[in-house]
C-alpha positions in Angstrom: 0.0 0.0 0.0 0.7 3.6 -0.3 2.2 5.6 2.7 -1.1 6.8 3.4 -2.1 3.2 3.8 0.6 2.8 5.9 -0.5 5.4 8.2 -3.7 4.4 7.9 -3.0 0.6 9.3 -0.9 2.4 12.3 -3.9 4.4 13.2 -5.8 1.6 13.4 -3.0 -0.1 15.1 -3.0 2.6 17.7 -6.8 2.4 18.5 -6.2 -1.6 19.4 -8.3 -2.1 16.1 -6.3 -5.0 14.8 -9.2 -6.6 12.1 -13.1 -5.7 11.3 -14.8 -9.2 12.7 -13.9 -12.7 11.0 -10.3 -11.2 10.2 -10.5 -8.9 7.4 -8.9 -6.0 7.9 -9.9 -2.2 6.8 -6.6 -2.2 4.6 -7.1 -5.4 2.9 -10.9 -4.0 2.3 -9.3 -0.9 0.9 -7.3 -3.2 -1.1 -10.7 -4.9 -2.7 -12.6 -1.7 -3.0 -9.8 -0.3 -5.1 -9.7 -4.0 -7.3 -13.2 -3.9 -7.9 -13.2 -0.4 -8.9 -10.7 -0.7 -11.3 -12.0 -4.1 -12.7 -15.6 -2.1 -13.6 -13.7 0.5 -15.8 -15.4 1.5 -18.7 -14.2 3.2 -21.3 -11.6 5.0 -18.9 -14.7 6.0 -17.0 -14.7 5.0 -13.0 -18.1 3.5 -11.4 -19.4 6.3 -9.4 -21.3 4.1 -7.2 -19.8 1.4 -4.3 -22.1 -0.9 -2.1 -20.0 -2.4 0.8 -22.5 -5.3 2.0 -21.3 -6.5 5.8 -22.9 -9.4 7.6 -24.4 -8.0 10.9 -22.2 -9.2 13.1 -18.9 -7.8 11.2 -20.6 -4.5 11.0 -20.8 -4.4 15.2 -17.0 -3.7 14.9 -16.6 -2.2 11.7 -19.5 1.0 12.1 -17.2 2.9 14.1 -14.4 2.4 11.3 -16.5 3.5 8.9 -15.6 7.9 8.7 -11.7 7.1 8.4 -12.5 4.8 5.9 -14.7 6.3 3.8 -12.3 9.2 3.7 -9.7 7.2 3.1 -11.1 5.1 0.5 -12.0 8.7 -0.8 -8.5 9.6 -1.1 -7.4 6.1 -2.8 -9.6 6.3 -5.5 -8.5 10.0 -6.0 -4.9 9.0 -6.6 -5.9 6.2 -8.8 -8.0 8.4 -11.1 -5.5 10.9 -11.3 -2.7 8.2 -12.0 -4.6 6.1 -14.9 -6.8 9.5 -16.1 -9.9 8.1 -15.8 -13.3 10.1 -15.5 -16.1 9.5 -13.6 -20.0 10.3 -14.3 -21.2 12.2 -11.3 -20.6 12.5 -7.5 -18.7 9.5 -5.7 -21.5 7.8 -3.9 -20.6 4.8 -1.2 -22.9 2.9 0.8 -22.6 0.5 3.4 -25.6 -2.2 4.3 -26.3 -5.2 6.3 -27.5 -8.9 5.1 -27.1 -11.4 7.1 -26.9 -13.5 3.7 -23.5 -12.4 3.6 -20.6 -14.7 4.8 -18.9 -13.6 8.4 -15.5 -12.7 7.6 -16.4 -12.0 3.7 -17.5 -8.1 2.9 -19.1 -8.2 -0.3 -17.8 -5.3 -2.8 -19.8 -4.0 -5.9 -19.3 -0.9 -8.3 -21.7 0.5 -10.6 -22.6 3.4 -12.4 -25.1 5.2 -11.1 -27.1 8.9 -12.6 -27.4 11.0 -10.3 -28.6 13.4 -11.8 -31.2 11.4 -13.2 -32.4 8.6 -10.4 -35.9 8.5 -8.9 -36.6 10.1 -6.1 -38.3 6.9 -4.6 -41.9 8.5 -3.6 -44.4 6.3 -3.2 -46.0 4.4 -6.0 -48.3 6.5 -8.5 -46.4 9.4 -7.7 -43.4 11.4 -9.4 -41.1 14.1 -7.9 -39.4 16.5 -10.1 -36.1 17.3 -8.7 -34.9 20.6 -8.0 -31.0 21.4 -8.1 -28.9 23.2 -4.9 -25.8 24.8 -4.4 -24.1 25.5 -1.4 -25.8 23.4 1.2 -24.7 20.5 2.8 -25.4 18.3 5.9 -23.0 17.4 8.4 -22.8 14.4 10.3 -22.3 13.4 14.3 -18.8 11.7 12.6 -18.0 14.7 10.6 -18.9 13.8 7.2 -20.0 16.4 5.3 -22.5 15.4 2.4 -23.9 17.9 -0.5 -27.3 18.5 -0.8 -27.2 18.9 -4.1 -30.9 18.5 -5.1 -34.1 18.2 -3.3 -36.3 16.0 -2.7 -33.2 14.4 -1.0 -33.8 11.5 0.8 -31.8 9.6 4.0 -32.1 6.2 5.1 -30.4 2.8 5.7 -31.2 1.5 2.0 -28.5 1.8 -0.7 -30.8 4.2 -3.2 -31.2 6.6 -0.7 -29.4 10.0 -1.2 -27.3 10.0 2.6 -27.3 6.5 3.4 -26.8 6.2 7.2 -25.8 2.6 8.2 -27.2 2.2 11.9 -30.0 -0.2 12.4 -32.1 2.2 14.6 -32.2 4.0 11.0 -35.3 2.8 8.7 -34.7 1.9 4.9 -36.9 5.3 4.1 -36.5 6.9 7.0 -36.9 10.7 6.0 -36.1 13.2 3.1 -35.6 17.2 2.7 -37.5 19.1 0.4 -37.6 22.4 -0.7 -40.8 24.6 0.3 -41.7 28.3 -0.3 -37.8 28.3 -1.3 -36.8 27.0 1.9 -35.3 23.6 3.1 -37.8 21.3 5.3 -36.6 17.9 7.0 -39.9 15.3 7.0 -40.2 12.2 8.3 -41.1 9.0 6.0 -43.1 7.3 8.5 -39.9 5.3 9.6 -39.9 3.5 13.2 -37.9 5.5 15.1 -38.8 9.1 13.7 -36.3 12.4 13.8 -35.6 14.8 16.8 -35.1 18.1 15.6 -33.6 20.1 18.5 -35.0 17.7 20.9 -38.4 17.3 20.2 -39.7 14.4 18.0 -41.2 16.4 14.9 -42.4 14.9 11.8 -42.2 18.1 9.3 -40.0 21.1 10.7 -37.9 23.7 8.7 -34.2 22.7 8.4 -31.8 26.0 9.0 -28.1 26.1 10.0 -28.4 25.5 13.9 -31.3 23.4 13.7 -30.0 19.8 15.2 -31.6 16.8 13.9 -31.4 13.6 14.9 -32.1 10.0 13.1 -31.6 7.0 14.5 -28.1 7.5 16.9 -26.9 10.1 14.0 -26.8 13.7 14.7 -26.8 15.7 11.4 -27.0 19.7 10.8 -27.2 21.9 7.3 -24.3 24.5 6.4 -23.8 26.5 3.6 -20.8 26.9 2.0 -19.2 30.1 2.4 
């Protein structure tokens, strides 16, 4: 690996976080990501799309993994685009889900190519969404991900197809989705199980502005504009 992979295993290292469950380590993951990636080239055009599928009980130890390695992962596909000159068709978008159908020990790795600027919105059947474009505002995660919004309606959930994918099983599939009203940004709730908490109080439709803390499942997220 590179030095930053090197650096990345010592961190690790130093946090007594020898493996992810069943032995596979975040390097070696890295490692596959970076295979798979490559192996889906077409056309010198990148997948813009990676599902990471855990079994449950591998997830356990890998959630808390998963900001360093997103941004990590982030940074090794960087390199290799820059290095071989491929493209790639829209926004890098990485998701990380849960079956049980998957092997302990054996993270599953797929790219795709996914339109971004073109995928449903997943409303509810019999029903179409135009989508709106933004600039400027983004959400920012508990972990200190930051995550455009660069359209509305913008959806968040545990599922793959959702816009912010948050992997944490007190998150539903569809669990709620920002939309754009009277030219201002409103968080709603989907109906999911657990519902949102918008600056403490459970809310199912509330007006989303920079300050306003929301919370889904155990994540805490808040909207900033870029300066």
């Amino acid at each position: 690996m590179t030095d930053d992979g090197t650096t990345f295993i010592e961190r690790f290292l130093e946090r007594g976080v020898r493996a992810v469950s069943g032995g596979i380590h975040p390097v070696e993951l890295l490692q596959r990501v970076e295979d798979v990636a490559i192996r889906a080239v077409r056309d010198h055009v990148m997948p813009n799309q990676l599902v990471l599928t855990f079994n449950p009980d591998d997830f356990v130890s890998f959630e808390p993994l998963v900001p360093e390695f997103r941004a990590q992962l982030d940074r090794m596909l960087d390199r290799v685009e820059a290095r071989e000159g491929f493209s790639r068709m829209g926004p890098r978008l990485v998701h990380f889900e849960v079956s049980p159908a998957v092997p302990v020990g054996g993270p599953s790795v797929a790219a795709r190519f996914a339109d971004v600027a073109h995928r449903p919105s997943h409303s509810p059947a019999g029903q179409t969404q135009q989508l709106s474009l933004l600039q400027g505002a983004m959400l920012v995660t508990s972990d200190g991900s930051r995550i455009d919004i660069s359209h509305v309606p913008f959806t968040i959930g545990r599922a793959s197809w959702n816009d912010l994918v948050l992997a944490n099983m007190a998150v539903s599939r569809a669990h709620a989705r920002i939309v754009l009203e009277d030219g201002k940004l409103v968080i709603e709730d989907l109906g999911s199980r657990n519902g949102i908490i918008v600056d403490g109080a459970a809310s199912e439709h509330a007006p989303l502005q920079p300050g306003t803390m929301v919370r889904i499942g155990d994540v805490y997220l808040w909207l900033e504009y870029r300066g």
